[in-house]
N, C-alpha and C positions, 0 to 999 in steps of 0.2 A: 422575514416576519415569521414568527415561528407559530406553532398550531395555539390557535385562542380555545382554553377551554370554558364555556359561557355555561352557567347555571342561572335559572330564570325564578322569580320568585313565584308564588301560584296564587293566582287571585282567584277567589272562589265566586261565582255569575249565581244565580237564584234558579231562574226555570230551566235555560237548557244545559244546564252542566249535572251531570250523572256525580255516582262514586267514586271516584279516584281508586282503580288497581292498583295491585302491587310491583308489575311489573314494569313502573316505570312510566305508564301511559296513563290517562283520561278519558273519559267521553264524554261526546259531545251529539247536543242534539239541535241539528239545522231547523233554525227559526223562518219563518215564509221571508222572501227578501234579502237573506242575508247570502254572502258571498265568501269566497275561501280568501279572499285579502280582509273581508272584514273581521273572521273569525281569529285569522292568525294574528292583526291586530289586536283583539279582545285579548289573547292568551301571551301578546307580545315574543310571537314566532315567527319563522317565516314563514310560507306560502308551500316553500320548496319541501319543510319540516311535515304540513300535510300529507303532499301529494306523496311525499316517502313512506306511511305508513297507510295512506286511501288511493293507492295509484286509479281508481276508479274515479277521482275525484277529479282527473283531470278533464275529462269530457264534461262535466256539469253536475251542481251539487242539486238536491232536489229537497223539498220540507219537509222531516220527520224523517231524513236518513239523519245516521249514527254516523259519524266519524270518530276516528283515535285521535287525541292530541297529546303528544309527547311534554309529561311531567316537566315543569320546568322553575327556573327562582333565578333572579341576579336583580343588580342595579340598573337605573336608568343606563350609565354611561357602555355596562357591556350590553345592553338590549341596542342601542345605537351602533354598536361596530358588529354586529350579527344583523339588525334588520334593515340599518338604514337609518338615512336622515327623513320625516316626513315633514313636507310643508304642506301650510291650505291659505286658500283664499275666499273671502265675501266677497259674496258677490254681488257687485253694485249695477245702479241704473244703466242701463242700456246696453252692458256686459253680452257678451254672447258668448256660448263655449267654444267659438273660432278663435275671438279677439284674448278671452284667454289663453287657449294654450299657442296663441301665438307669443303673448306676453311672456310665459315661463318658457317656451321652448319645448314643446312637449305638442303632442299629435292630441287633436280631439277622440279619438278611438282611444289611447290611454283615461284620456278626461272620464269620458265613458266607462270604461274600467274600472277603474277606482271608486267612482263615485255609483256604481251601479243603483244602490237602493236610493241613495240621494236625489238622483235624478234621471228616477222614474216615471214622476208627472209634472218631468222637465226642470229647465234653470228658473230660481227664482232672487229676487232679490233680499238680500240678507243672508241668502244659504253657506255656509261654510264645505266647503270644496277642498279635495286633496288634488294638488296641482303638481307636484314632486314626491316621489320616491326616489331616494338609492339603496340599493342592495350591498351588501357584503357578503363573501362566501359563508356557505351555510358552514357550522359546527364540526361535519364531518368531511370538509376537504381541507385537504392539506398543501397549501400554498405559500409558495416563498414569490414574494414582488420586489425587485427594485427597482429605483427610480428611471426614469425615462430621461436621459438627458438629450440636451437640443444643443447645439451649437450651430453659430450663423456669422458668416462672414456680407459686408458690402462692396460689391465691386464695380463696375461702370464698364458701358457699353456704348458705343458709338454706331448712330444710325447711318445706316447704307441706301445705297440705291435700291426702291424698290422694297424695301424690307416692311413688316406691316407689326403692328401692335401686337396680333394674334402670332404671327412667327417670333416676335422676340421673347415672349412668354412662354411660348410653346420651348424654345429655347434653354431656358434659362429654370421649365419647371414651376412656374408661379401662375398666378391668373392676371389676368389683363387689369381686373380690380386694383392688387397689389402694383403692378405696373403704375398706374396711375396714380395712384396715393403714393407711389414714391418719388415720380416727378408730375407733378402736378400741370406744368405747363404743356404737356401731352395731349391733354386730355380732348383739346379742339382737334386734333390730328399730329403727324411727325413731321420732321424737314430731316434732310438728309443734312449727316455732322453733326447732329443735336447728341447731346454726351445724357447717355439715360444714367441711375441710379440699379443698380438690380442686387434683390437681395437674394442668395443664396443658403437655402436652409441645408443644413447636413442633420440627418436626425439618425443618431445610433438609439436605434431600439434597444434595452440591454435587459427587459423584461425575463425573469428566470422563474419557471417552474418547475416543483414535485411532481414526480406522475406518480400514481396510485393506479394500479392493475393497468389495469388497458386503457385507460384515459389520463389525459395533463389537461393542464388550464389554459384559458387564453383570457386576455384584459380585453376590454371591450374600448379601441378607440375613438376618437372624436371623429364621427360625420359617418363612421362605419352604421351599415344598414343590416340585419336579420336575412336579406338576399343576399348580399353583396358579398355576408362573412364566411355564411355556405357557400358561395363560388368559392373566396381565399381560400377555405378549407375543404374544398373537395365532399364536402356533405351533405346532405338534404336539410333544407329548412324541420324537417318534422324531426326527423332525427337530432336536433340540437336543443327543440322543442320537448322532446322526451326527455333526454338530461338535463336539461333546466327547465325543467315546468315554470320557475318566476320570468318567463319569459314572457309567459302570456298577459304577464301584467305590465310591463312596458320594456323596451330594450333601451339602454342609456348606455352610455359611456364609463368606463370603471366596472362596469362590471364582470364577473369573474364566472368566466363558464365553463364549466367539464365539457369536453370533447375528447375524441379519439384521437390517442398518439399518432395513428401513422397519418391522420386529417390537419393537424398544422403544416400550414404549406406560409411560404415566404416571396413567393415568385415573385421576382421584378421586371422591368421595361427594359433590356438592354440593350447595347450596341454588337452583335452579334459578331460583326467583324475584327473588331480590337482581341478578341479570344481566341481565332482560327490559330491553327495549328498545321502546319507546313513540311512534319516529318514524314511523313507516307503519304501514299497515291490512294485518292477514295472514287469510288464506283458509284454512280447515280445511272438509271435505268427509265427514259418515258417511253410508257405503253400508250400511244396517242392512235386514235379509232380513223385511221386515213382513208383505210379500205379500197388502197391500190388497185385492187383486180377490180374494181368496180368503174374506175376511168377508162381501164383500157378498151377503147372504142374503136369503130373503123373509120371516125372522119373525126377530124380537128374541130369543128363547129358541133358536133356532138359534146365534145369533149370541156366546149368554151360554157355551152348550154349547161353541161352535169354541173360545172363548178357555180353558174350562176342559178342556179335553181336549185342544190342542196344545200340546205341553211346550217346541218349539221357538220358537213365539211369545212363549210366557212367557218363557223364557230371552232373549230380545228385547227384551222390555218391560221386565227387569229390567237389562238391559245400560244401555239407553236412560235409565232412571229415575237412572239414577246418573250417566251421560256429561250430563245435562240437568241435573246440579247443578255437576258440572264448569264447563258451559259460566256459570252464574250465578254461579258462585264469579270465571270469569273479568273478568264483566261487573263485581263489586265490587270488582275490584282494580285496573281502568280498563286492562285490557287492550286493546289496538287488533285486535279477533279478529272476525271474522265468521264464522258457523258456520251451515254448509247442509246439512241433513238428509234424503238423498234413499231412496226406497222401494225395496228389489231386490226385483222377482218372481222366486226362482228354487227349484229344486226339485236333487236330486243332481248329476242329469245337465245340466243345463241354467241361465241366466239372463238376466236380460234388460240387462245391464252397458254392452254393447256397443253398447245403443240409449241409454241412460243417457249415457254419455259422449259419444256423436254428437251428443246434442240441449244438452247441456250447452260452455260454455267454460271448463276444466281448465287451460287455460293460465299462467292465475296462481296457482291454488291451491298453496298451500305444503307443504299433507298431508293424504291421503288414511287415515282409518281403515273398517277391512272391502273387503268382504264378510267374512260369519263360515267360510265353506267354504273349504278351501283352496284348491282347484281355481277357481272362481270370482275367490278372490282374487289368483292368478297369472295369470288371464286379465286384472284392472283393472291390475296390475304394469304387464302386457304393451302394452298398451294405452297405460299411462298413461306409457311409456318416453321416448317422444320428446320428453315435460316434462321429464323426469328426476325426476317429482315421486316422494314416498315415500310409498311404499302399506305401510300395517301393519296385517298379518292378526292379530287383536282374542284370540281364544282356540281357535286350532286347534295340537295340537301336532305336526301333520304338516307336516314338511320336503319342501318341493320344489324346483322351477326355483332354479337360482342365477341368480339376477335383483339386478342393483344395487339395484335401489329398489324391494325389498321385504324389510320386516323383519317376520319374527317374534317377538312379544311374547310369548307360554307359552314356558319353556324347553323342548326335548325331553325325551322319558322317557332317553333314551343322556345328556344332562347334567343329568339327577338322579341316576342313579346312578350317573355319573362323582364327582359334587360326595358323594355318601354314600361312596363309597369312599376320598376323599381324606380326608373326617372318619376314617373309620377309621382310614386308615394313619398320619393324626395323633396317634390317640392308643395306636401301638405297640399292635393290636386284633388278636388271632389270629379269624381271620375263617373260619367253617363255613357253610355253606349246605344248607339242605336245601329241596331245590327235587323239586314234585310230577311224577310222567310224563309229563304235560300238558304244561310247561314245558321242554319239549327245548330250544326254538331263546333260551331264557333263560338256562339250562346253557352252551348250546355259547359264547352268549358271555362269559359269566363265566372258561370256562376259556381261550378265546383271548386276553381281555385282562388276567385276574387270575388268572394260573397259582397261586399262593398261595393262593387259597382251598381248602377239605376238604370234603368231601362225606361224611357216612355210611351206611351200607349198609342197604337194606330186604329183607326175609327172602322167600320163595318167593313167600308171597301178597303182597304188595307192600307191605308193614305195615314202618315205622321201626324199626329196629334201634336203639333207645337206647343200650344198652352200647356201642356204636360210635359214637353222638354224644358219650355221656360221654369215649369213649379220645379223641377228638381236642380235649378240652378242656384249658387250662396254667393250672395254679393260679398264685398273684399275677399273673395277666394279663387284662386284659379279653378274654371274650370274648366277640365279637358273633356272634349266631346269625342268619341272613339268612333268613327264612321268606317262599318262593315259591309260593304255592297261593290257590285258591279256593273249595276243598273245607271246609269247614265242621266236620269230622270230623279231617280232619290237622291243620287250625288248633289247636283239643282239646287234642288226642293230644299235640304238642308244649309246646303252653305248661304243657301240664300237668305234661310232662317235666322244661324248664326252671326251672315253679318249685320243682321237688324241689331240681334239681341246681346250683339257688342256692342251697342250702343250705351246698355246698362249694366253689362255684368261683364267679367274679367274669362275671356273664351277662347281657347286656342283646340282647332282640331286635330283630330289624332287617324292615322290609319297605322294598322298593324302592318301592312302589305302595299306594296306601292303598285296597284293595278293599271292598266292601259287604258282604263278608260278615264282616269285622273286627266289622260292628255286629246281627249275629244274637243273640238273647235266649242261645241254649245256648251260647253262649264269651261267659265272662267279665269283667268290665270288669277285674274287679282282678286277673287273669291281666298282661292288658296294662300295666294301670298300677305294680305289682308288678316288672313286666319291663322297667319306662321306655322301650315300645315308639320306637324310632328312626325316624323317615322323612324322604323330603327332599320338599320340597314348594315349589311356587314362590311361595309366599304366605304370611307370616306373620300369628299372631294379633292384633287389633286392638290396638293396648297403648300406643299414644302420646297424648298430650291433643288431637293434629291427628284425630286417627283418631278416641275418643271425642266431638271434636265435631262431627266427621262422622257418626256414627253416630245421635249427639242430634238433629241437622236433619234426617238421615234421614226416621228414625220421625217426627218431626212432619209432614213432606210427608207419609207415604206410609203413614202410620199402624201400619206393618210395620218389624220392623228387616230392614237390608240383608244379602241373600245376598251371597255370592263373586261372581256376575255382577255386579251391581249397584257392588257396589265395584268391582271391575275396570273394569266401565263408567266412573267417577269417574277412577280411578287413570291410565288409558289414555290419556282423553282429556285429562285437568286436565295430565298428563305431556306430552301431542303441543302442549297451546294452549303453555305454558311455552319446551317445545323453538324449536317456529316465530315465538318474539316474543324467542330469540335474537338478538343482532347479530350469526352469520352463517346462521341458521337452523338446520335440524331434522338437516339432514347432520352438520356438521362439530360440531354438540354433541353427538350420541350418539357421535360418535367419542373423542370428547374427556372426556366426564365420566359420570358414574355416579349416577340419581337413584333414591328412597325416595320413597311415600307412604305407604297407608293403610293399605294390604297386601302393595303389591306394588313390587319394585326393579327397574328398567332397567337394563341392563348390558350396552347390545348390541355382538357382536363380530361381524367377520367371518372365519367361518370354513367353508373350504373352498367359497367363493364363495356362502355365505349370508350374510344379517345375520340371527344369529340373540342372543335377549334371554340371561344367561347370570346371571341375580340370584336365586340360589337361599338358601332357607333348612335349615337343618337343626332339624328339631323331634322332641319328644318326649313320651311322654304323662308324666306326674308320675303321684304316689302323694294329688295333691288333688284328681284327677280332671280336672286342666287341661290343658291343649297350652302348651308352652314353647319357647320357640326357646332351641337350645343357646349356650353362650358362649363 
């Protein structure tokens, strides 16, 4: 599509439209109430044509400021491929702006937008309401789009032993939904030999843009989120905010946003093993915290004692025991991997790395996993810089040095609850929080980055005000209740509240953080499961047949089934041998792809000069007493 050049025609306004200059532009004088979608409307501009000549305007217009509006003249039909299609709606008896913008598709915080001066002193009946926008790229980018084609083939699958609705889905890439609407007679449960339907979508994206300077375009797909698009592209929500200012009036599908060329990222889910490469011998190196000198004792019950009273050893041994099946899993699949396992003596303050690496040649190694400290492992980072090799801290969720070649594998607690909040606002979730006095600096940030959440009021003695949790609750709406505490007694107090006040309204609670006091004998189980408690977590439940037969060889070796350490250890490591027996190594494929094991997903980005891992699950407890990861 080649560059549209649109001239608008100029409709002349009575009081607050100025003199018309020469050089092309207008002024304009902001009326009390009025908004930069409604102005751009009035002049039949965009929003985006504003904020390019009042970038001030992006923070908020105020009454009897002066804006520039850029001269302009054309027909109805080029003012519709520059601004969009607009729709409205009256609005009828008993309407609410939930039930609309559930109707059109659209978030009531758009509704809200749009209709800012309209409904001011609220929805009334009869009111004419803008309920859709689409955007078109503004005048001055240069975009070339083609079509998106899809192709799809039907094929059939026969059920096994054992096999479940969520693994043949999972399978096959579809949702359970689509499962079922394709064979219907499912739908009560499976039988083994039952011949499914499964539809396989192939989607070649074949979308092409023009870059202009330091940015290209990106189309905005279906179901894609404002989070979700700055994850793909490696950029900050503000940042994509600043180059598309029409952002803040709603994010849709089709639309067409400048970003930064080197920020278009494509990464996918793959199968990391179908790609190794077999022609040379690759080096892995764990730095694991054993601290040998510290067993050597003079009696064997000394020795039984050390290992059954330090927690951080055991956590050690269990990392190890799993990275040590990794490594044999390697060896049966005739990977060309050598694996050196060296001892850190180190305590908080201190280790002994730097003698480690002195006496050691680092030179060739391909990847470094550990130290478990973070401090320690920014010091091997540091150290290990002049290789440029990659050092990946194993299970600390503390962010430091932004170090090239150092990645963090735990996501942050700030992207779990980035990743729970984008669930919520997917599913259109009026979001309350009641967070303990304890938790100020958890507050302060919920209300700097999620102004929308509601907080209710606790009375003199410091005790929850229910009546005021219930008033900020909307019937036909979900709502997610965010429970911040580790008080044992407020835990209680609320679930007990909420499960009344399911009674009448649609309530599922949320913790950010899955606390130990969640599993105190005096709260509940079926409070929680009742509640289909929410959380995000960076590791989902075992549930794939890879995983179950990992878990089966497990317990044989080790006569135990395996902790989260232990798979982690597995996970980590069986992940790093895969990466570095890439054809171009362990860099340019965590750039490039996105991998799955046992429990745990890689999805490292970098962001804000970290490599940090970004494969979050969202789970839930069910009413069977299990953990499920959402769909």
């Amino acid at each position: 599509m080649k560059l549209l050049k649109v001239v608008f025609f100029v409709f002349l306004f009575s009081s607050c439209v100025a003199q018309t200059s020469q050089d092309g532009v207008q002024k304009h004088i902001v009326a009390k109430g009025e908004t930069v979608y409604q102005i751009a409307k009035q002049y039949q501009i965009t929003p985006f044509d504003i904020y390019r000549l009042n970038p001030d305007a992006k923070e908020g217009i105020q009454e009897n400021t002066t804006l520039l509006i850029p001269k302009s003249g054309t027909n109805t039909q080029q003012v519709n491929q520059v601004y969009g299609d607009v729709k409205k709606h009256t609005v009828q008896t008993k309407e609410t702006l939930y039930s609309i913008a559930k109707k059109y598709e659209v978030s009531v915080a758009d509704l809200k937008e749009w209709n800012e001066a309209e409904l001011k002193d609220g929805l009334k009946i009869g009111q004419e309401i803008i309920v859709s926008v689409n955007y078109a790229p503004s005048n001055s980018d240069y975009v070339e789009v083609k079509e998106i084609k899809t192709t799809s083939t039907v094929s059939s699958h026969v059920v096994k032993m054992q096999e479940t609705k969520f693994g043949i889905a999972k399978k096959y890439n579809i949702s359970i939904e689509e499962l079922d609407r394709l064979n219907p007679q499912i739908v009560e449960g499976l039988e083994v030999g039952q011949v499914l339907k499964i539809k396989e979508n192939n989607i070649e994206d074949v979308i092409e843009v023009k870059e202009t300077n330091a940015s290209s375009f990106y189309v905005v797909k279906a179901d894609e989120t404002l989070y979700n698009l700055s994850k793909k592209l490696n950029v900050s929500e503000e940042q994509l905010i600043a180059l598309n200012p029409e952002i803040k009036l709603g994010f849709r599908e089709g639309m067409v946003l400048k970003v930064p060329v080197k920020n278009v990222n494509n990464k996918q889910k793959v199968d990391l093993l179908t790609t190794v490469k077999k022609d040379k011998k690759r080096n892995l190196v764990l730095l694991l915290p054993f601290n040998l000198n510290k067993i050597e004792t003079d009696s064997l019950k000394s020795q039984k004692d050390y290992l059954k009273e330090n927690k951080f050893l055991n956590l050690t041994l269990d990392f190890y025991s799993g990275a040590k099946m990794a490594i044999d899993s390697a060896k049966v699949l005739g990977l060309p991997v050598h694996v050196k396992i060296l001892d850190v003596e180190s305590s908080r303050s201190s280790s002994n790395v730097a003698q480690i690496i002195s006496r050691n040649d680092f030179s060739k190694v391909d990847a470094v996993i550990g130290p478990f400290m973070y401090s320690h492992v920014e010091n091997t980072a540091q150290l290990l810089s002049k290789f440029k090799t990659p050092v990946i801290s194993p299970l600390s969720k503390e962010l430091g040095l932004p170090l090239d070649n150092l990645y963090y594998s735990i996501p942050s607690q700030e992207c779990l609850t980035d990743n729970m909040f984008e669930y919520m606002k997917r599913k259109s979730g009026n979001i309350i929080a009641v967070i303990s006095s304890k938790k100020t600096s958890t507050k302060d940030y919920l209300t700097q980055k999620y102004p929308e959440v509601k907080y209710p009021n606790y009375d003199e003695k410091g005790v929850l005000n229910v009546e005021s949790l219930k008033a900020l609750m909307i019937k036909g709406q979900k709502n997610f209740v965010i429970l911040e505490t580790e008080k044992a007694a407020l835990i209680l107090h609320i679930t007990k509240a909420l499960m009344k006040l399911k009674e009448e309204f649609d309530v599922q609670l949320v913790v950010l953080e899955l606390y130990d006091t969640l599993d105190f004998e005096e709260i509940p189980m079926t409070n929680l499961t009742e509640l289909n408690m929410l959380f995000p977590s960076y590791k989902k439940e075992i549930d794939s047949p890879a995983g179950k037969i990992f878990e089966k060889e497990y317990k044989k070796k080790n006569n135990v089934n395996p902790n989260s350490y232990a798979t982690k250890g597995f996970d980590l490591t069986f992940d790093t041998l895969l990466r570095i027996c890439q054809e171009d190594g362990f860099v340019p494929s965590v750039k490039n792809s996105i991998s799955e094991h046992v429990e745990n997903t890689f999805d490292y980005n970098f962001k804000e000069g970290k490599n940090v891992n970004e494969g979050v699950y969202i789970m839930y407890y069910d009413t069977d007493y299990t953990i499920k990861q959402v769909q």
